[in-house]
N, C-alpha and C positions, 0 to 999 in steps of 0.2 A: 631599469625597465627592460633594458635588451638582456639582461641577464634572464631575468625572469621567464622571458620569449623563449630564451634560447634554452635553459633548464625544463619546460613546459613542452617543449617540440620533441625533445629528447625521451619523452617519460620519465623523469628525474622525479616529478611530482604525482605518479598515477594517471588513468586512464578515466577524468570525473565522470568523461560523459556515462560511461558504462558502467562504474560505479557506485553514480551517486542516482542514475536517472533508470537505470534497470537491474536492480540486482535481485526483483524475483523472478524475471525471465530466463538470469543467469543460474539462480538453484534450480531452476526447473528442467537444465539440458539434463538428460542420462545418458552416460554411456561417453560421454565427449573422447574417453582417453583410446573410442574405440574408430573414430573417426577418420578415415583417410583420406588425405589430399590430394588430388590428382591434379594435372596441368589443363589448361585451360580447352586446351587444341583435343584433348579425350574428352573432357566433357560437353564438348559441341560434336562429338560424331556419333552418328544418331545408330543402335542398337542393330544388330542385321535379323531380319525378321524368321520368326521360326519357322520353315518352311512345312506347310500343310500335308498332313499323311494320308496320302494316294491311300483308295480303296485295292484291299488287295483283288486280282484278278486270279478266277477259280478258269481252271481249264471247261472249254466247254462239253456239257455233259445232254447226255438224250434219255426220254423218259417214252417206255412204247412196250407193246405191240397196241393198239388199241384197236376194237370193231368198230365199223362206223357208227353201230347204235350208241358207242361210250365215246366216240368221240368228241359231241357239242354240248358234254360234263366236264371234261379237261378241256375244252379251250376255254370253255367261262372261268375257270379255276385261271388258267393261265394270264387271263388278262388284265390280274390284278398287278404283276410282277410290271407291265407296261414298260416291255421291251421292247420295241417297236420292231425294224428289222434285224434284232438279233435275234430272233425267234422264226423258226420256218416250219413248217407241216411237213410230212418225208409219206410219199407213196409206199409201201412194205408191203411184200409178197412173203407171206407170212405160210410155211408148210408145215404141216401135222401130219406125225405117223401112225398116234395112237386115240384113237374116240371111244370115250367114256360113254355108254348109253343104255336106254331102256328097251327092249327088245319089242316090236312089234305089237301096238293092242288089240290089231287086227279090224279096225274100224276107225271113223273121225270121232263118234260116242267116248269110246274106247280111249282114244286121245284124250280128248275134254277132260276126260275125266280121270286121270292120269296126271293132267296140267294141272286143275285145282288141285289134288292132293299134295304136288308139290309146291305150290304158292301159298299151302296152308301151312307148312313146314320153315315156309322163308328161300325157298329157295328158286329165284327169277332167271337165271344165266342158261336158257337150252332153247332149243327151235323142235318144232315138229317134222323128221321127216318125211317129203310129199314124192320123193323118187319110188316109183316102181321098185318091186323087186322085196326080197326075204323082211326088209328095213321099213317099208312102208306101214305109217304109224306109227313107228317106234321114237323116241323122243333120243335127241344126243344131248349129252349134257356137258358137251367141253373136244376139242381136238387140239392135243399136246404132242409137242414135240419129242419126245422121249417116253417111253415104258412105264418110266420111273417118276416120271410127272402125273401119269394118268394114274397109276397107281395111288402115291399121294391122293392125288383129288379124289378118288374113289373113298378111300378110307375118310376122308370128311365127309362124302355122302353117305356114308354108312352111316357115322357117329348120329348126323343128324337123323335117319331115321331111312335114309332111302335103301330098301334091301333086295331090290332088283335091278341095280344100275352092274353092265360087266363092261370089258376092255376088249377091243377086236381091233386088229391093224386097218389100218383105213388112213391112205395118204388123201389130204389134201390140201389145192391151196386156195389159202384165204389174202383178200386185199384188205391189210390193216392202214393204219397210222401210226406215225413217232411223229417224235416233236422233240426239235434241237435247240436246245439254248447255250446261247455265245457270250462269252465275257463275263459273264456273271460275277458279280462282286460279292465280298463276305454276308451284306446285308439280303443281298438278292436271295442267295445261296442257302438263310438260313428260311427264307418265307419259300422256295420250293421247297425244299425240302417237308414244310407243313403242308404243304398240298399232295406230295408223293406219300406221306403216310395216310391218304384218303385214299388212295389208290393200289391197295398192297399185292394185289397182284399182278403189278408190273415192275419189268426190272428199270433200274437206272445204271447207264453207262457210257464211257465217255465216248464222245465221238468219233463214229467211223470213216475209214477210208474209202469207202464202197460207195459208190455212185447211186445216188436217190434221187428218186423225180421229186423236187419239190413242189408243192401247191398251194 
């Protein structure tokens, strides 16, 4: 009997339990010869977690000049982005040397009626001059900072149809708005950006050193 014991402990005789009591669990392993063994003390320490990837941060960038009539278009646009204070209003004294416009109708009729022709055409962006002097009645249709800008916009209002618009030096200044956003993340960055192509005639750039009265 103690032989038997002592043959039986050894595996002398096979392994019945495994065997005799599971051997289709045993055809069922795949792969066993691919199996690694590790020590006990590796398999109780627990995995170092994968560390979560930070949104990248875009430099902060400013989207302007705007009049105050277009201003309370971009802020509703803006407050979808729901940047809370990293977004500020920027005061912009805003100078133009060169004014695209229509020369004098010589009457308010005259006007009027100058203003429908071009709201028939599509065209909303001018004021009616009300200052005395050679200009009065005459409609402006834009004050750009450069020659070269009023030019451009002239040759649009040609295309569409307007064929008395001309260019005369004329400084002046206007109080605009910008509007600065801060830290912007990839995501943030890519829904302004859908909102700055509603607005194509302003530039986007990154932020200045120059002192702004915020509002």
């Amino acid at each position: 009997m103690n032989a038997f014991a002592l043959a039986f402990n050894l595996g002398w005789l096979g392994h019945w339990s495994l065997e005799t009591h599971e051997p289709e669990r045993l055809k069922k392993q795949h792969h066993v010869d691919e199996l690694v063994q590790i020590s006990a003390s590796a398999a109780m320490t627990a995995a170092e977690p994968v560390p979560e990837k930070k949104a990248e941060i875009i430099a902060c960038l400013e989207i302007g000049n705007f009049p105050q009539a277009e201003a309370p278009k971009i802020e509703e646009k803006l407050k979808t982005l729901a940047l809370g204070d990293r977004q500020s209003r920027l005061n912009v004294s805003d100078i133009g040397t060169h004014m695209v416009y229509i020369p004098s109708q010589g009457s308010k009729d005259g006007a009027d009626k100058k203003v429908g022709e071009l709201r028939r055409i599509g065209i909303t962006d001018f004021f009616v001059i009300q200052e005395q002097g050679t200009l009065h009645w005459g409609i402006s249709l834009g004050i750009f900072k450069t020659e070269e800008a009023a030019k451009l916009h002239l040759a649009n209002l040609n295309n569409k149809g307007v064929r008395t618009a001309r260019i005369m030096p004329r400084t002046v200044t206007t109080s605009k708005f910008a509007y600065q956003l801060r830290a912007l993340n990839g995501d943030e960055k890519t829904k302004f950006d859908a909102i700055k192509a509603q607005f194509p005639a302003q530039e986007t750039r990154n932020c200045q050193n120059a002192a702004y009265s915020k509002s």
